[in-house]
C-alpha positions as CSV (number, residue, x, y, z in Angstrom):
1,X,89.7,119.2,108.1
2,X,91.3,117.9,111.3
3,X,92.6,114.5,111.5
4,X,90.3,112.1,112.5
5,X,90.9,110.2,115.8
6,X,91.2,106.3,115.8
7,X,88.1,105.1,117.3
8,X,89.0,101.4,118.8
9,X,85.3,100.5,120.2
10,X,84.1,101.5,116.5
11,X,86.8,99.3,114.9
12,X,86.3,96.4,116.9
13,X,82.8,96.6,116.2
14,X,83.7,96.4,112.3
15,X,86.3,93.8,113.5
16,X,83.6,91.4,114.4
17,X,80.4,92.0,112.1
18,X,81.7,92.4,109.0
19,X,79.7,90.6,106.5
20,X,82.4,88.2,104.7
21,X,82.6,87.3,101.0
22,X,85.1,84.3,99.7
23,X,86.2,85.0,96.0
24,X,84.8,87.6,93.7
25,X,81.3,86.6,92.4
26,X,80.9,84.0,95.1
27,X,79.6,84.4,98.5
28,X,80.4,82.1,101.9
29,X,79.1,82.1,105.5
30,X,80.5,84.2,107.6
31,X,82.9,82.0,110.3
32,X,83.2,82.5,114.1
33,X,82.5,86.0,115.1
34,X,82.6,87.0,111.6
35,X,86.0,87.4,111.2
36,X,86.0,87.2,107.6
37,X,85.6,90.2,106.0
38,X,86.2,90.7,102.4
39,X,89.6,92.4,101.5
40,X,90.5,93.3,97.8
41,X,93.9,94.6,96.6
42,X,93.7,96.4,93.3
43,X,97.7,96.7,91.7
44,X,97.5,100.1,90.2
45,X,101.2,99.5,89.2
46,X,103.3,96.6,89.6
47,X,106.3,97.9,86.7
48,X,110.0,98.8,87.6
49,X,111.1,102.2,88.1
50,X,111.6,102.7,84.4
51,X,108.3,101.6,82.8
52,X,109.1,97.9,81.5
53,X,106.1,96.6,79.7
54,X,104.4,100.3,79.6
55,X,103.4,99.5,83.1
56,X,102.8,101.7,85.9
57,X,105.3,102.0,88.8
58,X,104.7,100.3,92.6
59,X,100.9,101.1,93.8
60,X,98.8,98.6,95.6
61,X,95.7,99.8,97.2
62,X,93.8,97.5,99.9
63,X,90.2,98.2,100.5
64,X,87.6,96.6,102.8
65,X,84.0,96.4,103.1
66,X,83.7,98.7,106.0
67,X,84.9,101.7,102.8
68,X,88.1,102.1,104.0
69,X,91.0,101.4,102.4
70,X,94.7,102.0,102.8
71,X,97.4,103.1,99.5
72,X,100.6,100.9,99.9
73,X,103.4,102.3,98.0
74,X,102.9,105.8,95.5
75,X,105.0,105.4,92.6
76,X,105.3,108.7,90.2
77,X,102.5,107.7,87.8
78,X,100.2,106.9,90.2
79,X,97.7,109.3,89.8
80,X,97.4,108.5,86.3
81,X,96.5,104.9,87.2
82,X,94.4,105.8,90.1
83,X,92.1,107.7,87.3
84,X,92.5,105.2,84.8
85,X,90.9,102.8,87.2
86,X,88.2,104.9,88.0
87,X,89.5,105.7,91.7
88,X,88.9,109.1,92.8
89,X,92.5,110.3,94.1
90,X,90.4,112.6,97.0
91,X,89.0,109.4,98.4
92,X,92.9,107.9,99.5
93,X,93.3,109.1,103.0
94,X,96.0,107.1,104.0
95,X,99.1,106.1,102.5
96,X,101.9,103.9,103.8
97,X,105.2,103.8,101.8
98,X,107.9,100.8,101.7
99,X,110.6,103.3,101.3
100,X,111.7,106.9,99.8
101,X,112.7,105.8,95.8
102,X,110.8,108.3,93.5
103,X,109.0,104.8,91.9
104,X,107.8,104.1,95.2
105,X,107.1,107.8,96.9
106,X,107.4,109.9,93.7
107,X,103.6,110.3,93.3
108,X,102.6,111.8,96.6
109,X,103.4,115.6,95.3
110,X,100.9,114.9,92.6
111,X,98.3,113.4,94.9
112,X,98.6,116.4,96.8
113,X,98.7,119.1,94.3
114,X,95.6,117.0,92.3
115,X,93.8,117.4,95.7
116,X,95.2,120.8,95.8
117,X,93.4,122.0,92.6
118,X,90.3,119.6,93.4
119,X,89.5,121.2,96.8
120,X,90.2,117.9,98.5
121,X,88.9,118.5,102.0
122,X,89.9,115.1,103.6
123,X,93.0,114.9,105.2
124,X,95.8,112.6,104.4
125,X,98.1,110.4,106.4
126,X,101.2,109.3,105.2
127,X,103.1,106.6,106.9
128,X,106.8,106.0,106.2
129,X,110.1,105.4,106.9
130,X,112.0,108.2,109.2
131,X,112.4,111.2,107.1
132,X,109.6,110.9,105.4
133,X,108.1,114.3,105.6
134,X,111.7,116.6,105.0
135,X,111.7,114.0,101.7
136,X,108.6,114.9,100.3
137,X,108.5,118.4,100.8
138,X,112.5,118.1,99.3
139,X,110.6,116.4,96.4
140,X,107.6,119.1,95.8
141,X,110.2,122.2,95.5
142,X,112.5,120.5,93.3
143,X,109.2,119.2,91.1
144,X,107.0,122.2,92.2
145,X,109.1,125.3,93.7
146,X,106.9,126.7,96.3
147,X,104.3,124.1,96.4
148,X,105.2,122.5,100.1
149,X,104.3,125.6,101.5
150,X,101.1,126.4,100.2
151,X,98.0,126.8,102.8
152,X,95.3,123.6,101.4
153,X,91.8,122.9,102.6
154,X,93.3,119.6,104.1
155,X,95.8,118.4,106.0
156,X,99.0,116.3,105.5
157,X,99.9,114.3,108.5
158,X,103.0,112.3,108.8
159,X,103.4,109.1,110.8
160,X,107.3,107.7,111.3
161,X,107.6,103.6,111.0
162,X,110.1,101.9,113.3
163,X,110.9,98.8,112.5
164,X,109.0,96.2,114.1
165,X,106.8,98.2,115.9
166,X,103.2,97.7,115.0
167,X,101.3,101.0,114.0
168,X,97.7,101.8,113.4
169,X,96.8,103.3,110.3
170,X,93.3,103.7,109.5
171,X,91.6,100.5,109.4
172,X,94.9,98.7,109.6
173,X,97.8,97.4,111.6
174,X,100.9,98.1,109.6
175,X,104.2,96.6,110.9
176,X,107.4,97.1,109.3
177,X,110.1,95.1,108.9
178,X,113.6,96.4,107.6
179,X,115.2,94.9,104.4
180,X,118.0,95.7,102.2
181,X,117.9,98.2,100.1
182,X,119.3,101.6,100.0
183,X,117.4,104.7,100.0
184,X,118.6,107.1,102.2
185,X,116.5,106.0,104.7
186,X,115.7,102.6,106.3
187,X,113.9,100.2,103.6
188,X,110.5,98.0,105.3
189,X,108.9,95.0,104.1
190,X,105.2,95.8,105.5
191,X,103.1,93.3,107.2
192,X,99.5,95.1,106.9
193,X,96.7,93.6,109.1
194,X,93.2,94.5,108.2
195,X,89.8,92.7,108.6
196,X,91.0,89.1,109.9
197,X,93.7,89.2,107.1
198,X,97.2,89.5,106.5
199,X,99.1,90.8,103.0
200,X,102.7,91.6,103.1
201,X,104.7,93.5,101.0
202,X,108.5,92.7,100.7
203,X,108.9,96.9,99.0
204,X,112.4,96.5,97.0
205,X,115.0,94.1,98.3
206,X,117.5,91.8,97.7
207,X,117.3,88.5,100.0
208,X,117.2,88.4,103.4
209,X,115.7,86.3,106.2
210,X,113.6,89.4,107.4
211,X,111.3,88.6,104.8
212,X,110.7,84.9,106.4
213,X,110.0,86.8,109.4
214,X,107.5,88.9,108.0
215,X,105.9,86.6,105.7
216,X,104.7,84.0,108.0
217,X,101.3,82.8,108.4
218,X,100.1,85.9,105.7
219,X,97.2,85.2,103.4
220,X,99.2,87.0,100.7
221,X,103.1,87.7,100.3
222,X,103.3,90.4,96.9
223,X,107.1,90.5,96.6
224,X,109.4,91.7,94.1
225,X,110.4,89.9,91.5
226,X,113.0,92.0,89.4
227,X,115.0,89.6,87.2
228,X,114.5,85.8,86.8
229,X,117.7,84.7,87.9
230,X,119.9,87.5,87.4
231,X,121.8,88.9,91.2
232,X,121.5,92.3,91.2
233,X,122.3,94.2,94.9
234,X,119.2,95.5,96.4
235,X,117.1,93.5,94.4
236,X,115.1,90.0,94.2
237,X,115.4,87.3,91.7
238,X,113.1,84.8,90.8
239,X,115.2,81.7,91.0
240,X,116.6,83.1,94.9
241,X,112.6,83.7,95.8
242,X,111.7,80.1,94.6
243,X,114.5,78.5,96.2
244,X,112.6,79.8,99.6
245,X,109.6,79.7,98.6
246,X,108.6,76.9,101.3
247,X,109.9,78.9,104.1
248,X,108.1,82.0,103.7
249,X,105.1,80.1,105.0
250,X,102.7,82.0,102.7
251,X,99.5,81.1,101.8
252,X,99.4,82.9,98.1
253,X,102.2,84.5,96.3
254,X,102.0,87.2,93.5
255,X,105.1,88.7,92.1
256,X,105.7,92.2,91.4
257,X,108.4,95.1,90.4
258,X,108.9,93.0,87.2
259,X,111.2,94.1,84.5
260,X,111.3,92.9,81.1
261,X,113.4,90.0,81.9
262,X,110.5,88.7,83.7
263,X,107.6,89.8,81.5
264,X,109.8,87.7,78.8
265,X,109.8,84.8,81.0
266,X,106.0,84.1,82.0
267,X,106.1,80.6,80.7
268,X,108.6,79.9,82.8
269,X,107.1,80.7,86.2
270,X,105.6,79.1,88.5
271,X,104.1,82.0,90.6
272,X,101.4,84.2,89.9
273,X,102.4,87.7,88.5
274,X,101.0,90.8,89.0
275,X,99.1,93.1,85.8
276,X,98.2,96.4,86.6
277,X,94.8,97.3,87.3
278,X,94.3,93.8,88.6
279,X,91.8,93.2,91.4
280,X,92.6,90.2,93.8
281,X,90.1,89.3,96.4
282,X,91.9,87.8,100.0
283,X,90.3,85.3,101.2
């Protein structure tokens, strides 16, 4: 299928008309030029790279009431918690990836080969750091020897990030902001823009003012959260997040990336956590 063109005058129509919704199971007016549309992000994994809890690994997918929706992050099991939550894999057209660790990327060779065998017909953008396509088709021979070069019904189309510099994907404004983390290839925080609402993701990183930058003035901030007070490079802690927690300028905080350190410590926190399979509605 070729890829489908962004159609502004149709977006802006959507932009303006949507019919809003406050909180699940509760409805509100709509305000000025009905702006507030309602925006759900479902975490299909919020675990660590290596399973604490049993949970699945980064997957966040935002959806709108327009249908569209947008897949933030693909860790490796994320097909199995896409079908475990009763999402149909073919319906993801657009992914956008924090960075190239196999917990955050490592499930796009499945997504493709499910669609593969499925006769998925839609095509799929994926939106990533530089390098992002030579990673994954590095990724589906060493998984998959010969699978990167197989002729599918639909097409894969790759779209670069540059730091700072907003891009359109889909039904969203994605901008990236670069953090600390390394991954053979620049790390983002993403600041993702869709229906009148803001949700940033801070990806993996250890502290850095970028993330003040990219948090301000969202409606939700999902950041890691790896140990509670542990300093580990590359990585948040909860203490150093909660010591700036009034700058970030945020209006809701959830935590994610947890490892058991943190599951052991939910008494303790004073920030919402993450659960896979969890719906949150923006508002």
């Amino acid at each position: 299928m070729p890829a489908r063109a962004f159609d502004g005058d149709a977006f802006v129509e959507w932009w303006t008309t949507g019919t809003p919704r406050g909180r699940r199971g509760r409805r509100s007016e709509a305000g000025p030029l009905g702006m507030m549309t309602p925006i759900e992000l479902q975490f299909l994994g919020s675990g660590d790279a290596l399973g604490s809890g049993g949970r699945f690994q980064a997957c966040l997918h935002l959806r709108g009431a327009d249908g569209g929706s947008v897949l933030i992050d693909c860790g490796a099991s994320s097909l199995i918690a896409m079908k475990r939550a009763g999402l149909d894999p073919n319906t993801i057209e657009r992914v956008v990836l924090s960075h190239l660790h196999g917990d955050h990327f490592g499930g796009l060779p499945f997504l493709i080969l499910d669609g593969q065998f499925r006769r998925r017909t839609r095509s799929l953008q994926i939106a990533g750091p530089p390098g992002v396509a030579a990673r994954l088709e590095a990724a589906m021979e060493v998984l998959f020897p010969g699978s990167s070069g197989v002729t599918r019904r639909f097409a894969v189309e790759f779209l670069e990030l540059i730091d700072r510099r907003p891009a359109v994907v889909g039904p969203a404004t994605v901008t990236p902001f670069e953090v600390t983390h390394a991954s053979g290839a620049p790390a983002y925080a993403l600041r993702v823009e869709y229906g009148g609402k803001v949700v940033v993701y801070s990806g993996d990183t250890e502290w850095t003012e970028t993330l003040v930058e990219a948090a301000a003035g969202a409606d939700l901030f999902v950041c890691e959260a790896y140990f509670f007070e542990k300093r580990v490079k590359y990585h948040l802690d909860y203490h150093t997040l909660m010591a700036n927690r009034a700058r970030l300028g945020c209006r809701r905080l959830i935590l994610t990336h947890l490892n058991q350190d943190m599951l052991d410590r939910g008494a303790d926190l004073k920030a919402d956590i993450a659960d896979d399979l969890q719906v949150v509605t923006v508002d």
